[in-house]
C-alpha positions as CSV (number, residue, x, y, z in Angstrom):
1,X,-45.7,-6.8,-21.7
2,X,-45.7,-4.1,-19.0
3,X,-48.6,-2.0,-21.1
4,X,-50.5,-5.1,-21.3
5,X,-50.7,-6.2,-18.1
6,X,-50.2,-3.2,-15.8
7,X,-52.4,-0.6,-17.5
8,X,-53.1,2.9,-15.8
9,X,-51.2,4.1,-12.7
10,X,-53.2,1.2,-10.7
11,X,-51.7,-1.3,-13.1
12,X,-48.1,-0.2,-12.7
13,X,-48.4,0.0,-8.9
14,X,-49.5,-4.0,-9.1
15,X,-46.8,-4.4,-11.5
16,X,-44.1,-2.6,-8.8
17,X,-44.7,-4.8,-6.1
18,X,-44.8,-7.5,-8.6
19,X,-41.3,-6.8,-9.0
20,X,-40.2,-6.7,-5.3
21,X,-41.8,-9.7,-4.6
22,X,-39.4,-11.6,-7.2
23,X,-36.4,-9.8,-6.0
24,X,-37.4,-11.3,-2.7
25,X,-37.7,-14.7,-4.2
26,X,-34.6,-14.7,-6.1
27,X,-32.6,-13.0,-3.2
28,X,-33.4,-15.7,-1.3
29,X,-32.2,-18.6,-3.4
30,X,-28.7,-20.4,-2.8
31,X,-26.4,-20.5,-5.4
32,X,-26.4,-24.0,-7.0
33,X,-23.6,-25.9,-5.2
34,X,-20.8,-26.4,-7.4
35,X,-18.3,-28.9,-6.1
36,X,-15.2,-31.2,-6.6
37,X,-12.5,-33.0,-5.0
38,X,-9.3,-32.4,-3.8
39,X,-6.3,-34.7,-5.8
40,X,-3.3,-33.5,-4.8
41,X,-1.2,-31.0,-2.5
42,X,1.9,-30.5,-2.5
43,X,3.6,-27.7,-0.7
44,X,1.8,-24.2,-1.2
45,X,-0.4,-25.5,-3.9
46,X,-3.4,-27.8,-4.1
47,X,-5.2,-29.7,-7.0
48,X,-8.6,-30.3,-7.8
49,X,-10.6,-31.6,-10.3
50,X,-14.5,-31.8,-11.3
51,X,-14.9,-28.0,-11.1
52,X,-14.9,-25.2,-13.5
53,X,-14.0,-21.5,-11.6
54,X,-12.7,-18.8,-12.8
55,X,-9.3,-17.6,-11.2
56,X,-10.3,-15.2,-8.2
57,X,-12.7,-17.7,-6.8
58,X,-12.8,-18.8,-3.6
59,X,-13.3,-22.0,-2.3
60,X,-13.7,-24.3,1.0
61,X,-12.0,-27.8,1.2
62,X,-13.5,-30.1,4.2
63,X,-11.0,-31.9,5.6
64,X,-11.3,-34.3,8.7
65,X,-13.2,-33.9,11.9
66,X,-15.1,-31.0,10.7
67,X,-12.5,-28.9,9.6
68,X,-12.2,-26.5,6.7
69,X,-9.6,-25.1,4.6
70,X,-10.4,-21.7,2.8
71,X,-8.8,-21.4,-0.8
72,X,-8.0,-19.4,-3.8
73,X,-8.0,-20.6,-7.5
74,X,-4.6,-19.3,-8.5
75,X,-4.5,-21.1,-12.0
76,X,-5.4,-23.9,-14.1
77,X,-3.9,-26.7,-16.0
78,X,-6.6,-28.3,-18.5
79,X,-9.4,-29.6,-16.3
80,X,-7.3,-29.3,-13.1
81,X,-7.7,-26.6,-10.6
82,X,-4.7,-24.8,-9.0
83,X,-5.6,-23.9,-4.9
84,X,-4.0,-21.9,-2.9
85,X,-4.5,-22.1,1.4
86,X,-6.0,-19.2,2.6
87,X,-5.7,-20.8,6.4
88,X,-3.5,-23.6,7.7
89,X,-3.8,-26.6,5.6
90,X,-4.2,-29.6,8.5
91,X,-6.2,-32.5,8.2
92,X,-6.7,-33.2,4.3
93,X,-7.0,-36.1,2.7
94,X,-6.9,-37.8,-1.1
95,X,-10.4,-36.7,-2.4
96,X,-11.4,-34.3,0.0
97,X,-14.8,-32.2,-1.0
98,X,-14.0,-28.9,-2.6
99,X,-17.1,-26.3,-2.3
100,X,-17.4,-23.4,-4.6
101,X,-18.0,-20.3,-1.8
102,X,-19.6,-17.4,-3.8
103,X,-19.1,-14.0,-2.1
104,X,-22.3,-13.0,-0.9
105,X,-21.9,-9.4,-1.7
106,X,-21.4,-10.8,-5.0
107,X,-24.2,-12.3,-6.1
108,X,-26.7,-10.4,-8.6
109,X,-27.9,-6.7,-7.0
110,X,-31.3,-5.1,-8.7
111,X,-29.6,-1.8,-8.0
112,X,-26.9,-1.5,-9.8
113,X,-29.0,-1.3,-13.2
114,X,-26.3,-3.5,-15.2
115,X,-26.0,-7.0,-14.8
116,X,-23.4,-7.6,-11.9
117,X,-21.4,-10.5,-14.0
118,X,-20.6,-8.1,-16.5
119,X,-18.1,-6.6,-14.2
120,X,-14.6,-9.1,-13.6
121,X,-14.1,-7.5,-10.2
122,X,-17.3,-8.8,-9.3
123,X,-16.4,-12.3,-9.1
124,X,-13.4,-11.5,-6.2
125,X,-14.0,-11.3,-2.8
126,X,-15.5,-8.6,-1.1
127,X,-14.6,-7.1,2.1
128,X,-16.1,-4.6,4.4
129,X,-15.2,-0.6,3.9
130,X,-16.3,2.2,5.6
131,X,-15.9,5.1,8.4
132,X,-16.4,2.1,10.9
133,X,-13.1,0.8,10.3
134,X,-11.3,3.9,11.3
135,X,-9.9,3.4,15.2
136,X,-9.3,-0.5,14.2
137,X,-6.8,-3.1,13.2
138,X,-7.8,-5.3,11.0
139,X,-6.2,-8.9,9.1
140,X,-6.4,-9.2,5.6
141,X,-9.9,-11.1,5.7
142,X,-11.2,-8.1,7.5
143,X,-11.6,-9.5,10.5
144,X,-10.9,-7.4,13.9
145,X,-7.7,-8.1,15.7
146,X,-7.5,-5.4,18.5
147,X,-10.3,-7.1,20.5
148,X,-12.6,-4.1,20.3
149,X,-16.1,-6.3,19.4
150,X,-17.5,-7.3,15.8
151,X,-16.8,-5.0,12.8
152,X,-19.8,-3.6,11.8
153,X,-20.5,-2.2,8.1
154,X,-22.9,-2.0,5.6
155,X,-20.9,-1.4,2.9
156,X,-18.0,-4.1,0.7
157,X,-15.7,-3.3,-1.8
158,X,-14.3,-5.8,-4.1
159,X,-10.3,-6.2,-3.4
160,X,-9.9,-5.2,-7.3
161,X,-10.8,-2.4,-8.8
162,X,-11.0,-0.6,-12.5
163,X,-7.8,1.9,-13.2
164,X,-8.7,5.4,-13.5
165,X,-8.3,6.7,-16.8
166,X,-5.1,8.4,-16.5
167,X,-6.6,11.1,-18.9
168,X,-9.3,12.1,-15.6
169,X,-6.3,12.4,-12.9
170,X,-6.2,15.3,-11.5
171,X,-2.5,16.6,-12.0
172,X,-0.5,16.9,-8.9
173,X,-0.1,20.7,-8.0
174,X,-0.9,20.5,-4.2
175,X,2.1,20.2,-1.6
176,X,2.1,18.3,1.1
177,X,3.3,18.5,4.5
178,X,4.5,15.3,5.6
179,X,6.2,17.0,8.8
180,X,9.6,15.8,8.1
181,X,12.3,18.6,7.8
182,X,14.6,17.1,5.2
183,X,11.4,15.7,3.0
184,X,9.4,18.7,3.1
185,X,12.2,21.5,2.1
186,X,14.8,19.1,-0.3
187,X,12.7,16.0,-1.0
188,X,9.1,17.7,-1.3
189,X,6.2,15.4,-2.1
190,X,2.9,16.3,-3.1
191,X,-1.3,15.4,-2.9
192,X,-1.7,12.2,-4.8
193,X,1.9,11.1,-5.5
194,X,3.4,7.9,-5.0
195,X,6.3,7.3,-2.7
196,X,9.2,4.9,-2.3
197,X,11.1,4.5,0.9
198,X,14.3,2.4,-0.2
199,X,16.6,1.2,2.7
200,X,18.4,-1.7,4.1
201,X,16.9,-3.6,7.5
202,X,17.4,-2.0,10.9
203,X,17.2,1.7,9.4
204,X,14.1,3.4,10.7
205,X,11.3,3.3,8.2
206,X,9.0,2.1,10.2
207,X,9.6,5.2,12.6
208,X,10.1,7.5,9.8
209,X,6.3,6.0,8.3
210,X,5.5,6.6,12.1
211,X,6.1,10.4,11.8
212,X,4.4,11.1,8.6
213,X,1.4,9.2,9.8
214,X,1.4,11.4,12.8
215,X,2.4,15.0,11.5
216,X,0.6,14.4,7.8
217,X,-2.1,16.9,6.6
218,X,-4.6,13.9,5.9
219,X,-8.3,12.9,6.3
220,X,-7.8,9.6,7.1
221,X,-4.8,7.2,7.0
222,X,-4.5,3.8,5.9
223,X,-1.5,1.6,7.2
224,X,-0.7,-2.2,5.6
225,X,1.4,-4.0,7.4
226,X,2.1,-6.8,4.8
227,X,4.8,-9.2,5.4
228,X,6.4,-8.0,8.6
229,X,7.6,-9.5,11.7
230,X,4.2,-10.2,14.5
231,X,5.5,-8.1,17.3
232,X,6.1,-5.2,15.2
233,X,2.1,-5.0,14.5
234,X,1.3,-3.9,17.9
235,X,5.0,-1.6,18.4
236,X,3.7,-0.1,15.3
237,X,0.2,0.9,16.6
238,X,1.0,1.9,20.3
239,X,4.3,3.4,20.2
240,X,5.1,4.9,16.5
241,X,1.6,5.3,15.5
242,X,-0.3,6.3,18.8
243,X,-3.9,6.7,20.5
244,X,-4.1,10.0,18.0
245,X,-2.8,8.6,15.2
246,X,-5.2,5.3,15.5
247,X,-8.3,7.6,15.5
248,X,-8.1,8.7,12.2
249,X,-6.4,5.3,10.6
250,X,-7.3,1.6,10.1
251,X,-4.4,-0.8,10.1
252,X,-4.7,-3.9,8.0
253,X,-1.9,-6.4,9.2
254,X,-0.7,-9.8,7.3
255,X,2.1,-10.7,9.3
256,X,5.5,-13.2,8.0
257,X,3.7,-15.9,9.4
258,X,0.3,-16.0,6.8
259,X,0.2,-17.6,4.0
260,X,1.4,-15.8,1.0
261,X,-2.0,-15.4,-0.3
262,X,-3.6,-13.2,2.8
263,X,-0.2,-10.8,2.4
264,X,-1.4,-9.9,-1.3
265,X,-5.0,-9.9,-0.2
266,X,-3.9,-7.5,3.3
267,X,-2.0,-5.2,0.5
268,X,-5.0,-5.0,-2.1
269,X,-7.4,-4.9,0.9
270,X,-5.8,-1.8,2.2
271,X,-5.5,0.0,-1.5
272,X,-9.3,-0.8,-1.4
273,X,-10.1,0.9,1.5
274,X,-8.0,3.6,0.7
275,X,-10.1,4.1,-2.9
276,X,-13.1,4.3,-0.9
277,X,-12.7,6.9,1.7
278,X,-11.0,8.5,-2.0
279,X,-14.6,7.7,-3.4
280,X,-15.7,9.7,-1.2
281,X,-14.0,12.9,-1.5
282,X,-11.3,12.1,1.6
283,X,-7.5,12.7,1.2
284,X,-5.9,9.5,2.3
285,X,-2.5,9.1,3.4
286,X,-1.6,4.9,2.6
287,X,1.6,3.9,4.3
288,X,2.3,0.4,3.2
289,X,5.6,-1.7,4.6
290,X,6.3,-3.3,2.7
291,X,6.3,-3.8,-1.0
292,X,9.1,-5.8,-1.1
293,X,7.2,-8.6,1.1
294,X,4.4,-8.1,-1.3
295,X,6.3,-9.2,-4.3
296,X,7.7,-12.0,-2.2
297,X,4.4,-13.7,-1.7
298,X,3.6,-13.3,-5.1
299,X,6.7,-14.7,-6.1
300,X,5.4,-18.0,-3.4
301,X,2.5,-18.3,-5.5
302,X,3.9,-18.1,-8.7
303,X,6.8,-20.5,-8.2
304,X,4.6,-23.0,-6.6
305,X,2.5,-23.2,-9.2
306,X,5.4,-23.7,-11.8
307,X,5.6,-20.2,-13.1
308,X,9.4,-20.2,-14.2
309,X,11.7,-17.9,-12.8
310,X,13.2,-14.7,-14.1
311,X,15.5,-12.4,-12.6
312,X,16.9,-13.3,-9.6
313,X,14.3,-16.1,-9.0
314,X,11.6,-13.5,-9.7
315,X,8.5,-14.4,-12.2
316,X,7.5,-12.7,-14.6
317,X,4.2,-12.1,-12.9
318,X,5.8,-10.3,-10.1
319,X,6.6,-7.6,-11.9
320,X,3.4,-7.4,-13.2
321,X,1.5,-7.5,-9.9
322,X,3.9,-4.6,-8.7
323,X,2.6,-1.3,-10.8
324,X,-1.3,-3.1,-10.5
325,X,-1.4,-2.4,-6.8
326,X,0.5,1.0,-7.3
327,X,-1.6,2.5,-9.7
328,X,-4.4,2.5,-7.6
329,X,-3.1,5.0,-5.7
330,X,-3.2,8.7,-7.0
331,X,-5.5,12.0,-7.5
332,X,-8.9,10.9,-8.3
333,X,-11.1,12.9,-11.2
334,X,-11.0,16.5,-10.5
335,X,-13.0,18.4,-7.6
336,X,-12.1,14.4,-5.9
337,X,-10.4,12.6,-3.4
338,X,-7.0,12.0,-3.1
339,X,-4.4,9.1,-2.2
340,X,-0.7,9.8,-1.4
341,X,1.3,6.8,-1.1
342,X,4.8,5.8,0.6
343,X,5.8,2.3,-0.1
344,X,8.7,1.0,1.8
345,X,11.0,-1.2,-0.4
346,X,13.8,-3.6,1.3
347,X,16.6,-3.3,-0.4
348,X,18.6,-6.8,-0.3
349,X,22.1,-6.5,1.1
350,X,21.7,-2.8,1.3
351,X,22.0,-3.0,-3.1
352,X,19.9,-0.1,-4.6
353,X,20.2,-2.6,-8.1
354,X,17.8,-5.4,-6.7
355,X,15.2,-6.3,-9.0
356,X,12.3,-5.2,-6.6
357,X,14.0,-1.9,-6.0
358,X,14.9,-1.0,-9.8
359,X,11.1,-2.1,-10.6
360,X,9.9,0.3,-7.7
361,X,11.8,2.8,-8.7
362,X,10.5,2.8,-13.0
363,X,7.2,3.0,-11.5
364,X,6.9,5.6,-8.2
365,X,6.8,9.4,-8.4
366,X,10.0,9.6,-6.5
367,X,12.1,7.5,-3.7
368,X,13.7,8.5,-0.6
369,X,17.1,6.8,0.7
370,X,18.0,5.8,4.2
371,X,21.7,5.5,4.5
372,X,23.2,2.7,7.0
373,X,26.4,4.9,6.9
374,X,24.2,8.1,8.5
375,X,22.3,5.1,10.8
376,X,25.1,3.9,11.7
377,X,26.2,7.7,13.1
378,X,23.5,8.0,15.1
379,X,21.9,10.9,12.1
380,X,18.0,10.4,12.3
381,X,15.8,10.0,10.2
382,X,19.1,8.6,8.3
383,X,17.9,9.6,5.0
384,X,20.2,10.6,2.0
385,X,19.5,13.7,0.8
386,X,21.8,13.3,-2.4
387,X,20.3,10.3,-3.4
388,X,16.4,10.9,-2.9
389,X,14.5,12.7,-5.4
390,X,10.6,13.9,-6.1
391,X,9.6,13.7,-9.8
392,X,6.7,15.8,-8.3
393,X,8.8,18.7,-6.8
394,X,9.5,21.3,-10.0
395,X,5.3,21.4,-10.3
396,X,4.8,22.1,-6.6
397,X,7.7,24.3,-5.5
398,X,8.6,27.6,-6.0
399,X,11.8,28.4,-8.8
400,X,13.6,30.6,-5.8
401,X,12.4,26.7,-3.5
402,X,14.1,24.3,-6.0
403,X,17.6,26.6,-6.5
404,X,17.4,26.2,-2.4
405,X,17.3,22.9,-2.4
406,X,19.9,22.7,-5.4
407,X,22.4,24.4,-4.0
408,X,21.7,22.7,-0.3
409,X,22.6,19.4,-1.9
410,X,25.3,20.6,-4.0
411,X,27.1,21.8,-1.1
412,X,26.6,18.6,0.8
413,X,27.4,16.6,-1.6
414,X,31.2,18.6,-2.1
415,X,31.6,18.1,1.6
416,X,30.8,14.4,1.8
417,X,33.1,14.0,-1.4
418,X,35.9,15.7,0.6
419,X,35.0,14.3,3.6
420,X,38.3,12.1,4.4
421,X,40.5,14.5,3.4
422,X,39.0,17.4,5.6
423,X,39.0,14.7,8.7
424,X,43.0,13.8,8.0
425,X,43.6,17.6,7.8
426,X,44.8,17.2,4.2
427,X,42.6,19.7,3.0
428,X,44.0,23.7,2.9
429,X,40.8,26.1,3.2
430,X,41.2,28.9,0.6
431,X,41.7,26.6,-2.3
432,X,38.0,25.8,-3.2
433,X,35.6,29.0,-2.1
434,X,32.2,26.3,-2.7
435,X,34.5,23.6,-0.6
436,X,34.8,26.6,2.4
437,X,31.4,27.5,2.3
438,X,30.1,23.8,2.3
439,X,32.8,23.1,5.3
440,X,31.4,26.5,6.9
441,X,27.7,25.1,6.8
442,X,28.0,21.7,7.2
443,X,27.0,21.7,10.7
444,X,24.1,23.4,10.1
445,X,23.4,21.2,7.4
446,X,23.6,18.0,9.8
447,X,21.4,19.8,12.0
448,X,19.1,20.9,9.6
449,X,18.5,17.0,8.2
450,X,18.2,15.4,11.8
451,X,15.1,15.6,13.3
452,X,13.7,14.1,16.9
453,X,10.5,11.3,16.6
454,X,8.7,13.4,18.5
455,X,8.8,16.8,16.7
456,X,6.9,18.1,13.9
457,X,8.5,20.2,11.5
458,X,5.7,22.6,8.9
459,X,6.5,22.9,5.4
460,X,6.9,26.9,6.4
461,X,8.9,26.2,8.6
462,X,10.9,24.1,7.0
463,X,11.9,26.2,4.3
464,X,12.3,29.3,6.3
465,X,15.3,27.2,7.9
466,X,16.6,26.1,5.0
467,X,16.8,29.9,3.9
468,X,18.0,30.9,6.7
469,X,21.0,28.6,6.8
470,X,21.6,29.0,3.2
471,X,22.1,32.8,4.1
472,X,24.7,32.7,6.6
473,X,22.1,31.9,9.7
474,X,22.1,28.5,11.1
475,X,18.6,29.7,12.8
476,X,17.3,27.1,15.8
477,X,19.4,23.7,16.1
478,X,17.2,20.4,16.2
């Protein structure tokens, strides 16, 4: 057809701007307006009939004097829709219009040479990614809330996103320096891995997050706060985080307070921004607290609409939301970008065993332990050196590094056995030569794993002090 009517190079010019003036056209046409009406709410959840969406849509119910309620469809039941509030659901009534609200960064693009529906994460929402987040602090709609003017992008990214074929992962072989003494000589994590920082409330991580966002080797650093207390948001970003940690991060923050929907959008909004600054060739650091608030909310939605309950009152779909989100993280392809992830996990009642934390645990590169015990003695960062671990750590340090950090822990862990009989004078020096030694060092030792806020420890460094102790010299006390 293109032969016969655009013959010879003037012919295909015609026919080129024949083209672009129906992509104007079409760009220009609304969606047809697809529409139902509300029959039911009932606690998290709303019903609606008349509509057929696919789960992922988003929707707008218009409730009285104006006033509109943003939505999810969350599930389906025959011909009924399940809804879930995106905002505050006031002033909705029996029969209420529901709207069908198309993302309009998801409608068709002549660009992209493949027809856009073919794609599933083309249908969710799209938010805005790019350098101009970095400096801000963002919700989970991406929306500013630091008061610094309108956010101004040209790019979106769908909130989901194709896995990586594990095949293509680059391996992990690069160390990195987190600038924490006891994680980067005992615990030591590397470029791409994934993270989980288990602990109890009231025991630092968000300080401990704090440092590593501050002292990290990163291009850029992406924080989501999902689930936690409001006042912590801004404690977060001007006292842990600070003016020079800001510059080169973008905080997404989904307090307790929103609706359980907008904390698993503010934790898959911040894994897509990370993948995009990964896209393009960045290392990104991703500090997310927490993932135990995440599962929460997803545990909200599931229950409300009638999902039955598994462990502990947990879904079944919780615990296969959980290793969605963390796989995201990683190496990209080789020569690419990079995300290293820390996840902090709340442990319930201090129990390592919860469900969250043994799911966290079967699907993370490693954990690290704080200990109410050390917290409680004033020993910060409180972390427990005999119960953290990096699957990561024989690929990225040294044989002489690991025996180091072997023998470190094996002769903490024969003084903290031993503890209450060395403290009651029970114990006779000369019986047990690894007991002396461990006694001989231990101070050290409790030096060597307490470290200020405010200082930076280099992996060098690090482990030159951890070699140095090991041999007989405590070297420079923190």
């Amino acid at each position: 057809m293109a032969e016969t009517a655009a013959p010879g190079n003037a012919g295909n010019a015609r026919f080129a701007r024949y083209l672009v003036n129906c992509r104007e056209h079409v760009d220009g046409i609304e969606p047809f307006d697809v529409t139902g009406r509300l029959t039911r709410v009932a606690g998290l959840v709303m019903e609606a009939v008349g509509m057929r969406l696919p789960v992922g849509s988003t929707c707008v119910v218009s409730g009285e004097d104006a006033s509109r309620v943003e939505a999810e469809v969350v599930g389906f039941s025959g011909d009924r829709l399940f809804l879930m509030p995106i905002s505050e659901v006031t002033g909705l009534r029996p029969g209420a219009m529901v709207r069908y609200q198309p993302s309009a960064s998801a409608l068709p693009s002549m660009d992209s040479g493949v027809h856009p529906w073919r794609r599933a994460e083309d249908r969710a929402r799209h938010l805005p990614v790019g350098d101009a987040v970095l400096g801000r602090v963002l919700d989970a709609a991406g929306r500013p809330l630091d008061k610094l003017g309108a956010l101004v992008c040209e790019r979106t990214a769908p909130l989901t996103s194709r896995p990586i074929n594990p095949i293509d992962r680059e391996p992990i072989r690069q160390t990195l320096d987190v600038g924490v003494r006891a994680i980067n000589a005992l615990v030591t994590v590397g470029r791409g891995q994934r993270m989980g920082l288990f602990a109890g409330s009231g025991l630092g991580k968000s300080l401990l997050l704090g440092m590593m966002a501050r002292y990290t080797s990163a291009d850029v650093i992406v924080v989501g706060l999902i689930g936690e207390r409001g006042r912590e948001v801004k404690e977060f970003i001007e006292e842990i985080l600070g003016a020079a940690g800001l510059a080169r991060a973008v905080v997404v923050a989904a307090p307790a307070d929103s609706p359980a929907l907008l904390r698993l959008q503010g934790a898959a909004y911040a894994a897509t921004l990370a993948e995009h600054f990964r896209a393009a060739g960045r290392h990104v650091l991703l500090l997310m607290d927490s993932l135990t608030r995440y599962a929460m909310a997803q545990r909200e939605i599931a229950l409300a609409i009638g999902e039955p309950p598994a462990t502990k009152g947990y879904p079944p779909s919780v615990f296969a939301k959980l290793p969605l989100l963390v796989e995201r993280a990683g190496n990209a392809e080789a020569g690419g970008g990079s995300i290293t992830a820390f996840y902090t996990v709340l442990t319930e009642g201090d129990d390592p065993q919860d469900p969250i934390g043994d799911a966290a645990r079967a699907i993370l590169d490693g954990h690290i332990v704080l200990s109410r015990a050390l917290a409680d003695q004033g020993h910060y960062p409180a972390i427990d050196v005999e119960a953290s671990i990096s699957r990561a750590m024989p690929s990225l340090a040294s044989p002489e590094a690991q025996a180091r950090a072997r023998r470190f822990k094996s002769l903490y862990a024969r003084y903290q056995r031993n503890r209450d009989l060395i403290v009651v004078g029970a114990y006779t020096p000369g019986n047990d030569p690894v007991l002396d030694e461990a006694v001989n060092l231990y101070p050290a030792m409790e030096a060597f794993l307490q470290q200020d806020i405010h200082e930076r420890a280099p992996l060098p460094e690090s482990l030159a002090r951890l070699d140095a102790l090991l041999a007989g010299q405590a070297g420079p006390q923190a």
